[in-house]
PATI-414335 format. One record per residue: residue in three letters; x, y negated, z negated of N, C-alpha, C in turn. Coordinates in steps of 0.1 Angstrom, whole numbers, plus 5000, padded with zeros to 4 digits. Each point is the difference from the previous one (the first is absolute). Layout:
# residues N
   aa  neast  nnorth   nup  caeast  canorth  caup  ceast  cnorth   cup
  ALA      X       Y     Z       X        Y     Z      X       Y     Z
...
This chain:
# residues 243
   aa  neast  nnorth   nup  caeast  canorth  caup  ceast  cnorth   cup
  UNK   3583    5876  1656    5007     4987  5004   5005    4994  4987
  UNK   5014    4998  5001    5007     4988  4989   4991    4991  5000
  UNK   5002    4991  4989    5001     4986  5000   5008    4991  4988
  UNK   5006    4986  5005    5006     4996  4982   4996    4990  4996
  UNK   4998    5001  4989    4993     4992  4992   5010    4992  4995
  UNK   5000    4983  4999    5010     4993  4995   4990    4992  4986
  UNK   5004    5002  4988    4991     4994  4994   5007    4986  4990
  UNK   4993    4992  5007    5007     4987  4999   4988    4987  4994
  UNK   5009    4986  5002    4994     4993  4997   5011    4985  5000
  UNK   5011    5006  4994    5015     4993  4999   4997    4991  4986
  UNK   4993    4994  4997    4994     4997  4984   5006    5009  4990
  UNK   5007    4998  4991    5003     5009  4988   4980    4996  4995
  UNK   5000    5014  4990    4991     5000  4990   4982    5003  5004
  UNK   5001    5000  5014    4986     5003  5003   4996    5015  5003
  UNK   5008    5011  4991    4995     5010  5002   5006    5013  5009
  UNK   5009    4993  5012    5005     5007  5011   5004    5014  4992
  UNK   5005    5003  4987    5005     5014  4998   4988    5006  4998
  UNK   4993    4999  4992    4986     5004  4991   4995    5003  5014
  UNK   4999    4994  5012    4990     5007  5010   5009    5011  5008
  UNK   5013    4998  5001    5006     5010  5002   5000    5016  4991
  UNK   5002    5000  4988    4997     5006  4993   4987    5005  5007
  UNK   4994    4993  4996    4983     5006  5003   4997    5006  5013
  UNK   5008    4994  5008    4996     5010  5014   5007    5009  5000
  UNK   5013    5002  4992    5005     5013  5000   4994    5012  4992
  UNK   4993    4996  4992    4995     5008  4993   4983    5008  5005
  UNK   4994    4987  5007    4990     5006  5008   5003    5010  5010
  UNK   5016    4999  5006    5002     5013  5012   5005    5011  4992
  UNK   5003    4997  4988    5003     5014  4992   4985    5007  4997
  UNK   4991    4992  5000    4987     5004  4998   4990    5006  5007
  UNK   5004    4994  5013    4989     5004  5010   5012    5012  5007
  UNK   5012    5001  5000    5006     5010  5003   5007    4997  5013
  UNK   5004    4987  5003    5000     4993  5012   5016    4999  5000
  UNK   5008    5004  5008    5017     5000  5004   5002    4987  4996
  UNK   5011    4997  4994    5006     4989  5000   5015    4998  5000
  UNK   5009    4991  4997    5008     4993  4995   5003    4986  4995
  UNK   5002    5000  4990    5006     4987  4994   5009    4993  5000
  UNK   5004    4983  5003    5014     4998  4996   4997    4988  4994
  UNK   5010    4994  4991    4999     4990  4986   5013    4994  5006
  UNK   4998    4983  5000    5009     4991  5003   5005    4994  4991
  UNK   4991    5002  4988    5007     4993  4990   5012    5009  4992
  UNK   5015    4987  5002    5008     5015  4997   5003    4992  4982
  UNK   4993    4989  4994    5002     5004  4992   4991    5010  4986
  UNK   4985    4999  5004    4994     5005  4993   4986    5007  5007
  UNK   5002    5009  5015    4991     5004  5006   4989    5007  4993
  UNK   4988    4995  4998    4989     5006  4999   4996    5012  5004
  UNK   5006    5004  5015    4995     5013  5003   5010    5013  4996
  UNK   5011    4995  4999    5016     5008  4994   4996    5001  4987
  UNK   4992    4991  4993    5000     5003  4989   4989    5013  4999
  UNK   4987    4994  5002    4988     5009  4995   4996    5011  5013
  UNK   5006    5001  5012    5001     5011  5009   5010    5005  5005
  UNK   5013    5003  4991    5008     4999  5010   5002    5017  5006
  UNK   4994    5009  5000    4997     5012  5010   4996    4999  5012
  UNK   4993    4983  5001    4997     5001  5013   5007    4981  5002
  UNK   5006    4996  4996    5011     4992  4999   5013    5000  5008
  UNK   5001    4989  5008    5016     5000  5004   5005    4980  4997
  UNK   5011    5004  5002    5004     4979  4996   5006    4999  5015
  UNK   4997    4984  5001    5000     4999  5013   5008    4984  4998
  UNK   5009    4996  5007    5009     4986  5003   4991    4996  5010
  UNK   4997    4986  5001    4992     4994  5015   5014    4998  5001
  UNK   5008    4990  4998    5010     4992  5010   5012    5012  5000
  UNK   4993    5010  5006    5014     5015  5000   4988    5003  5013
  UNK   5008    4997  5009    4991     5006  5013   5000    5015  4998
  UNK   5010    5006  5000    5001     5016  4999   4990    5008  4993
  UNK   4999    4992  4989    4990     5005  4985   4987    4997  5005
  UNK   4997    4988  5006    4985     4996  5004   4997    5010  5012
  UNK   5005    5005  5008    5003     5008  5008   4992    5011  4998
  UNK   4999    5006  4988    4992     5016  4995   4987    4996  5003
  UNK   4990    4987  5000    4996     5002  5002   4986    5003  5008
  UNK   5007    4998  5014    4994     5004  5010   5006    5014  5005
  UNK   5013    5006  4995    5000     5010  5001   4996    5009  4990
  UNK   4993    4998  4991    4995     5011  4990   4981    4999  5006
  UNK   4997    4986  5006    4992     5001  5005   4996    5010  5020
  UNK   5012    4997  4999    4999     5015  5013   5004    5011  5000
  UNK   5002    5001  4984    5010     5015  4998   4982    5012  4999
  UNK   4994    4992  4992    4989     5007  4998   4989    4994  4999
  UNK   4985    5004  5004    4988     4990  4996   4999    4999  4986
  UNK   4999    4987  4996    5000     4995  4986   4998    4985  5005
  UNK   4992    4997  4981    5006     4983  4997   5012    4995  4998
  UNK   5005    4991  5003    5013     4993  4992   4994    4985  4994
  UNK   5003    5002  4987    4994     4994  4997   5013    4990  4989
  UNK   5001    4987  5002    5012     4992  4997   4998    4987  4990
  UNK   5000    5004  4986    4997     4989  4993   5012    4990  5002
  UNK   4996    4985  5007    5010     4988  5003   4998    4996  4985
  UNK   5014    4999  4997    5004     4988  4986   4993    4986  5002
  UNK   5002    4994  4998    4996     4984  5000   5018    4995  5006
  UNK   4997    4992  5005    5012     4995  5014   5007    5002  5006
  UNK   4988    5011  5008    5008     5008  5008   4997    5006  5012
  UNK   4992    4992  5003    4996     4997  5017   5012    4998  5010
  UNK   5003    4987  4997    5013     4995  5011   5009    5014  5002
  UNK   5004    5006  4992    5006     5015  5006   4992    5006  5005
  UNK   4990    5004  4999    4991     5006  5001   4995    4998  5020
  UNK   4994    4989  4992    4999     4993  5020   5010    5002  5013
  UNK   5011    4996  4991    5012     5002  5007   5002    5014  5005
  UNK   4999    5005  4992    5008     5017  5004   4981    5003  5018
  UNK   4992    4996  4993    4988     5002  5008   5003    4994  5011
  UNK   5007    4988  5003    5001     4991  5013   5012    5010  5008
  UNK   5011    5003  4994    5011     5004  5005   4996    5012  5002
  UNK   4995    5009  4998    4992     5012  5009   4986    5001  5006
  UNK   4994    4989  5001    4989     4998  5005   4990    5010  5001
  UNK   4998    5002  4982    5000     5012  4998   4982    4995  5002
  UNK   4996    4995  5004    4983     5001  5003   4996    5004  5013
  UNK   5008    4997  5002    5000     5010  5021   5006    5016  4992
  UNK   5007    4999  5000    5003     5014  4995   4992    5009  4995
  UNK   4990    4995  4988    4995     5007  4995   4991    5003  5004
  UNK   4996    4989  5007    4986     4997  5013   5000    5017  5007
  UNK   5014    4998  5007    5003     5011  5012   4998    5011  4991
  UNK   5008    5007  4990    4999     5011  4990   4987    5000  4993
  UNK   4985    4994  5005    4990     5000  4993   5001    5004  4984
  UNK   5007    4987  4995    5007     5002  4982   4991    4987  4996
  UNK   4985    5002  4996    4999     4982  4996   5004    4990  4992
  UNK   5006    4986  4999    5007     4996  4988   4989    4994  4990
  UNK   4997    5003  4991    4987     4990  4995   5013    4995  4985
  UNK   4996    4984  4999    5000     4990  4992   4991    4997  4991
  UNK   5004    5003  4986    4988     4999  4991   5004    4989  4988
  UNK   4994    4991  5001    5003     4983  4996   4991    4999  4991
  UNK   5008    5002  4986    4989     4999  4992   5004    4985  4993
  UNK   4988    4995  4995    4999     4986  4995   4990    5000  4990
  UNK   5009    4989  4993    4994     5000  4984   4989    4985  5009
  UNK   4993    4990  4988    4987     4992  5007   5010    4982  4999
  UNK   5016    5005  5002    5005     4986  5003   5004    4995  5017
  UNK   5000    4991  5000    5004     4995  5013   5010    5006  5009
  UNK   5011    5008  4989    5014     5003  5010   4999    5009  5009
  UNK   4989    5011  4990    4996     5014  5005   4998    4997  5018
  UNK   4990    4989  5001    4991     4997  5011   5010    4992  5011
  UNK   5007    4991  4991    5012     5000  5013   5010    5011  5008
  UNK   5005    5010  4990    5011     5004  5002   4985    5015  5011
  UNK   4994    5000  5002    4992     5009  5006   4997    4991  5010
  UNK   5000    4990  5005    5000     4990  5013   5009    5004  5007
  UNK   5017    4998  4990    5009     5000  5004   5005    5016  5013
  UNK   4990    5009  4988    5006     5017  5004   4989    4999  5016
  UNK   4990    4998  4999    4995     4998  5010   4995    4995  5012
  UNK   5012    4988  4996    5007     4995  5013   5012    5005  5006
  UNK   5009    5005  4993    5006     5011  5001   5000    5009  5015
  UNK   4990    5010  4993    4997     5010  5006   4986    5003  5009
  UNK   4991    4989  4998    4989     4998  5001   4992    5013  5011
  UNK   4994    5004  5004    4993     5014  5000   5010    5013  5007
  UNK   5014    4998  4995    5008     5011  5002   4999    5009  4993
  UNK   4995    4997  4990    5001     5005  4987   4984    5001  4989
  UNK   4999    5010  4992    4992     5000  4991   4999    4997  4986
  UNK   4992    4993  4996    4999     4990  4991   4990    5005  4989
  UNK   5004    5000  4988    4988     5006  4987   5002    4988  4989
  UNK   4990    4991  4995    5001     4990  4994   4992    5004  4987
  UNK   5011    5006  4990    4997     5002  4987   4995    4987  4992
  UNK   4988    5001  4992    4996     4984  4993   4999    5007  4983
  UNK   5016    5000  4996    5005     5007  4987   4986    4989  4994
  UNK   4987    5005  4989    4995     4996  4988   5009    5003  4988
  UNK   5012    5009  5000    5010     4998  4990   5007    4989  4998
  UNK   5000    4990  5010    5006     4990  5001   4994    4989  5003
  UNK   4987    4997  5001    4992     4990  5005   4985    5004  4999
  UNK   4991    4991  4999    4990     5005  5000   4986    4992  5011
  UNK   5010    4991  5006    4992     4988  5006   5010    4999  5015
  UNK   4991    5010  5006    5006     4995  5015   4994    4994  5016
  UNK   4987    4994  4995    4995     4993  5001   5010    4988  5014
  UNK   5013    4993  4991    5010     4995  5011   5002    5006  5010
  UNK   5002    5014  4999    5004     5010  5011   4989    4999  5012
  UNK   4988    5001  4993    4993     5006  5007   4991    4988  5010
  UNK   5004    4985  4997    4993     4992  5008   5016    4997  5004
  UNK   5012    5003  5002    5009     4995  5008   5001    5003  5014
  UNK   5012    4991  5011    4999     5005  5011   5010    5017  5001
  UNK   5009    5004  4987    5006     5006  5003   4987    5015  5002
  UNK   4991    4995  4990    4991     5011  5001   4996    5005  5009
  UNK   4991    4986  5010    4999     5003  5013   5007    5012  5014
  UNK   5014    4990  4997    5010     5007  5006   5004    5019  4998
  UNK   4997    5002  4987    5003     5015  4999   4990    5011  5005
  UNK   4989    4991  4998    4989     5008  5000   4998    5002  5023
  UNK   5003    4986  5006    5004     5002  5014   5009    5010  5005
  UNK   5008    5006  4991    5012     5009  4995   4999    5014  5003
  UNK   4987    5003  4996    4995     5008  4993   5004    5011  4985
  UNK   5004    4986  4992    5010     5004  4988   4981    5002  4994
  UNK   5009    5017  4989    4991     5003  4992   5001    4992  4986
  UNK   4989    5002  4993    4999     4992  4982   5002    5013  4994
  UNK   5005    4999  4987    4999     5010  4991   4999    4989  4986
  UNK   4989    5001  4990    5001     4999  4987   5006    5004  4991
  UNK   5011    5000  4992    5002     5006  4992   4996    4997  4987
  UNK   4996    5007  4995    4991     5000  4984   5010    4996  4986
  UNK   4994    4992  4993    5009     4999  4990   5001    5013  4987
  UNK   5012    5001  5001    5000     5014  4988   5007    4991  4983
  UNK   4994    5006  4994    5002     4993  4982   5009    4998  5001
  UNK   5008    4983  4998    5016     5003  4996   5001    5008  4990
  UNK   4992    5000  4986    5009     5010  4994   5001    5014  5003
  UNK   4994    5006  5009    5000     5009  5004   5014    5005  5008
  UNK   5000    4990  5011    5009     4996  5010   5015    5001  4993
  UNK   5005    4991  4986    5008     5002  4992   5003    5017  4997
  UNK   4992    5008  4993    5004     5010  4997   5003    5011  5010
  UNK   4996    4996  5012    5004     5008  5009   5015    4997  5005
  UNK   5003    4986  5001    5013     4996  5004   5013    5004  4988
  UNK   4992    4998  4987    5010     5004  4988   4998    5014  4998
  UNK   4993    5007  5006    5003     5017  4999   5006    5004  5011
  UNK   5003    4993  5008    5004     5003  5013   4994    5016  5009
  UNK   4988    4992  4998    4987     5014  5004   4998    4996  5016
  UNK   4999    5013  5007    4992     4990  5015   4985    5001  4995
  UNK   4997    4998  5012    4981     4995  4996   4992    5013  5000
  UNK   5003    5009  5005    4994     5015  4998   5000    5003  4982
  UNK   5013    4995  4997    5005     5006  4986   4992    4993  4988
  UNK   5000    4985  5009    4989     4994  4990   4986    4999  4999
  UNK   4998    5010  5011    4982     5002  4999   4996    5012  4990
  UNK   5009    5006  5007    4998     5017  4993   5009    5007  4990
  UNK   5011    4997  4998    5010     5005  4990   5000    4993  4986
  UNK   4995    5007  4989    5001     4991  4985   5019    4994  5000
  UNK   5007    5013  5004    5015     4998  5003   5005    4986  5003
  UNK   4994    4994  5003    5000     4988  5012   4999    4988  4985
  UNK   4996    5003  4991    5000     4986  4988   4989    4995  5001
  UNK   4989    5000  5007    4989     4994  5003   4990    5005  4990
  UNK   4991    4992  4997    4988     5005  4993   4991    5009  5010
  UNK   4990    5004  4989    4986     5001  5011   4996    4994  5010
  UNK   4994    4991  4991    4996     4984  5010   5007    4993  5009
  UNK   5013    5001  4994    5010     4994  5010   5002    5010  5014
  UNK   4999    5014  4998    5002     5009  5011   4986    4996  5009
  UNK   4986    5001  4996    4989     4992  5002   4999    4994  5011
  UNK   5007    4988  4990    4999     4992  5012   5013    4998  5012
  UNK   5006    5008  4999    5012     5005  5011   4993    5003  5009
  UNK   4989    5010  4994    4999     5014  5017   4984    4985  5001
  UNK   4995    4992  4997    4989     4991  5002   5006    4996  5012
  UNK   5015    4995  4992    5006     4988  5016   5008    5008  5010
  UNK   5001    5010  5001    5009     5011  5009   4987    5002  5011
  UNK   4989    5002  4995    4989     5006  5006   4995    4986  5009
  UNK   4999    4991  4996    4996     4988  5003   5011    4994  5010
  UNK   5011    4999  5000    5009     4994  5006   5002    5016  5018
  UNK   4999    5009  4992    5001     5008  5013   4983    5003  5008
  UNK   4993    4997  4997    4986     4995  5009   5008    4986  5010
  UNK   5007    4993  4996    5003     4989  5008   5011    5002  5010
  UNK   5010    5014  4994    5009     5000  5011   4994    5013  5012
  UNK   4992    5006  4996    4986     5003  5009   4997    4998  5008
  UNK   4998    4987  4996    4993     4992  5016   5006    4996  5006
  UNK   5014    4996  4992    5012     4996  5008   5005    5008  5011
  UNK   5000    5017  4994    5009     5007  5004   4993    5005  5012
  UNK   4985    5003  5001    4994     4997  5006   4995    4992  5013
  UNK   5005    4987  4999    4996     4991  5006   5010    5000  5009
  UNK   5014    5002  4996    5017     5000  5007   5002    5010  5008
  UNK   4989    5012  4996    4999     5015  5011   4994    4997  5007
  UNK   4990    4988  5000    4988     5004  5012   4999    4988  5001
  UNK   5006    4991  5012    5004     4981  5004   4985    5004  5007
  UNK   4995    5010  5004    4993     4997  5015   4984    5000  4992
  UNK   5004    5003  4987    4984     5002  4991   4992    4991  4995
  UNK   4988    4996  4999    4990     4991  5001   5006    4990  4987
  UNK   5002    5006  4991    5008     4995  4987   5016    4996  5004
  UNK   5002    4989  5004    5016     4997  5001   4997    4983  4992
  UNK   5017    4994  4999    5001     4991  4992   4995    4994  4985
  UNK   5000    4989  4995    4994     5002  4986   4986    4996  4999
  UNK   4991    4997  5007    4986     5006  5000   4996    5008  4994
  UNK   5006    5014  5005    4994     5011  5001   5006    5006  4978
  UNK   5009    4992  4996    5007     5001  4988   4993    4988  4990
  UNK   4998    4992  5005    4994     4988  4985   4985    5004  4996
């Protein structure tokens, strides 16, 4: 079974590529079908450091947004779509005008929304917003980037919290990796495999170290995720079963 993954947040700077990145490199890992597409047309993240499994994608070009739900029923795979930062409202849009959640519904394609948020207030709004939205049409993964916050605490006694978890939106942690580390990967223009294990890659020892530390640690989390999204009917659902 497809499914596509929107990995969002609409926030510039809380990470949305970096987890993109990272899930794409965990299905290069576990050996899991995929496809990619990168919205940012001026400096995509995934065009940059994957682009073999890379395509560029226009939201406000219905035609182009178009691929993909058909690349998701061309074959069983992820699609998996790093959103730029302000770029919902097309986004939404192109979703309202094909009503593409019944659709996908019918074509058993599931859409999961993966909202990641740094430990400020907007994150926690603009995840209200998405899921009022769509509210249990849809599947929900609420990344709590530690690269970007380290106190989420707000999150976690609000009502939006409440609300996601009624949802049955999953949690994922993500772990914070060295910025200096994080730097040499982005200025070698290495993906994350290259920086665990290739000296090629510009990294130190230690810096490779602690790559495969946070590759190993961050994919235990999408685990339970990936897990949890296969099996709604399993004793483990929502973020309970994840904190």
């Amino acid at each position: 079974m497809s499914s596509i993954h929107f990995i969002g947040g609409e926030k510039g700077g809380v990470g949305k590529s970096v987890l993109a990145r990272l899930l794409s490199q965990y299905h290069i890992d576990k050996g899991l079908p995929f496809t990619a597409f990168d919205t940012d047309r001026s400096h995509g993240a995934l065009l940059r450091f994957y682009a073999d499994f890379s395509r560029p994608i226009v939201l406000d070009d219905s035609e182009s947004v178009d691929q993909l739900m058909e690349c998701a029923l061309e074959t069983e795979q992820s699609v998996i779509v790093d959103l730029a930062a302000q770029t919902s409202m097309a986004l939404h849009r192109w979703i309202d005008q094909n009503d593409l959640l019944a659709f996908a519904a019918e074509e058993k394609t599931p859409i999961v929304f993966w909202h990641v948020i740094d430990d400020g207030a907007d994150g926690i709004a603009l995840l209200d917003t998405l899921l009022a939205r769509y509210g249990s049409d849809a599947n929900y993964v609420v990344v709590r980037n530690y690269g970007r916050g380290k106190d989420f605490s707000a999150y976690a006694a609000s009502p939006v919290h409440a609300k996601a978890q009624a949802l049955g939106a999953q949690a994922m942690d993500l772990p914070e990796l060295h910025a200096g580390s994080m730097r040499k990967i982005d200025h070698g223009n290495a993906s994350l495999w290259a920086a665990a294990y290739s000296k090629e890659s510009g990294l130190g020892l230690m810096d490779r170290q602690r790559v495969k530390v946070w590759l190993n640690r961050a994919y235990q989390q999408i685990d339970l995720v990936q897990a949890a999204l296969h099996a709604p009917t399993a004793s483990v659902t929502g973020e309970e079963g994840l904190d």
